[in-house]
C-alpha positions in Angstrom: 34.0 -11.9 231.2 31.6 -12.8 228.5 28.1 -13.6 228.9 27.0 -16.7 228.6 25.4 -17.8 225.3 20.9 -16.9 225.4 19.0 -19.8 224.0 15.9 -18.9 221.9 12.9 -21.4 221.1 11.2 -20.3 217.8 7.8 -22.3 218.1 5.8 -22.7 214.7 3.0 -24.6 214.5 2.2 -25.6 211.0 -0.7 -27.5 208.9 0.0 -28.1 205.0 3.4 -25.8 205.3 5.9 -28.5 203.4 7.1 -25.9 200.7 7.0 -23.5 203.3 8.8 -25.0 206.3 11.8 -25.9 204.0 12.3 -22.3 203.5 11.8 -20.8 206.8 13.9 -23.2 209.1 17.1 -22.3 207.2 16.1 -19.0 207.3 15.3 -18.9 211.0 18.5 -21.4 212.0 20.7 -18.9 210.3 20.1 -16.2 213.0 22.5 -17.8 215.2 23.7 -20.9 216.8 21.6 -20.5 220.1 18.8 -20.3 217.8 16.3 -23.4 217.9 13.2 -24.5 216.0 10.4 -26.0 217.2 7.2 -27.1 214.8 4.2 -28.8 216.0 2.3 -30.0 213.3 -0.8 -31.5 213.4 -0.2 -34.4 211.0 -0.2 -32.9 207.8 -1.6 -34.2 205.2 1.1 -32.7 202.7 4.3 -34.4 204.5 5.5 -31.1 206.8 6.3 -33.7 209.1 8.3 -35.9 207.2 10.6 -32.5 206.1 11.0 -31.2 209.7 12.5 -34.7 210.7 14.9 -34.9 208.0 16.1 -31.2 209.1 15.9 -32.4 212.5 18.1 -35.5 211.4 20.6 -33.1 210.1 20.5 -30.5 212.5 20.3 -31.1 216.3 18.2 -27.6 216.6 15.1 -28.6 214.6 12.7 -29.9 216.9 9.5 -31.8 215.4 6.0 -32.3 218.1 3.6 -34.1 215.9 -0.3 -34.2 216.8 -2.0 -36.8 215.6 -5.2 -34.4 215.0 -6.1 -31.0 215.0 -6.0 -28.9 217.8 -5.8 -25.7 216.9 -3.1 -22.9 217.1 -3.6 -21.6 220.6 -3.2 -25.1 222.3 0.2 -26.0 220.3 1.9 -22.7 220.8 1.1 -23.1 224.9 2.3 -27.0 224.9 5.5 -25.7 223.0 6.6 -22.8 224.5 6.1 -24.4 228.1 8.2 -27.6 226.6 11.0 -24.9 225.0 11.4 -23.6 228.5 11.7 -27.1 230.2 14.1 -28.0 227.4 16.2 -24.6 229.1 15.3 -22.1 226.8 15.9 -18.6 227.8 13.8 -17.1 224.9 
């Protein structure tokens, strides 16, 4: 009997990461199919959030939380990892 497939929640929050972001979602979605992404941004300026939904439009496991102001890392990674696990992430 196998075991039954782990999901994992990679949170990221980001601010001004567009060129970034387009090279680390790939990156991270390539790990497996029970991985997920999950970036909070905190409306960008530079268009992050525009780039994360047309992953997200593409690919079911790219998750976008957009802030409308700045709140700072610690607060984003708490929403979003307590969200990942409602969502039934295992990781």
């Amino acid at each position: 009997m196998t075991e039954p497939l782990k999901r994992t929640t990679i949170v990221i929050p980001t601010y001004n990461e567009r060129d970034n972001i387009q090279e680390l979602i790939p990156a991270l979605l390539a790990l497996g199919s029970g991985v997920g992404v999950l970036v909070v941004d905190d409306s960008s300026p530079d268009g992050t959030a525009a780039v994360v939904r047309q992953m997200g439009a593409s690919d079911s496991r790219v998750g976008l939380s957009l802030r409308v102001q700045r709140q700072g890392i610690g607060p984003a990674y708490i929403a979003r990892f307590q969200q990942a696990l409602r969502d039934g992430a295992d990781y």
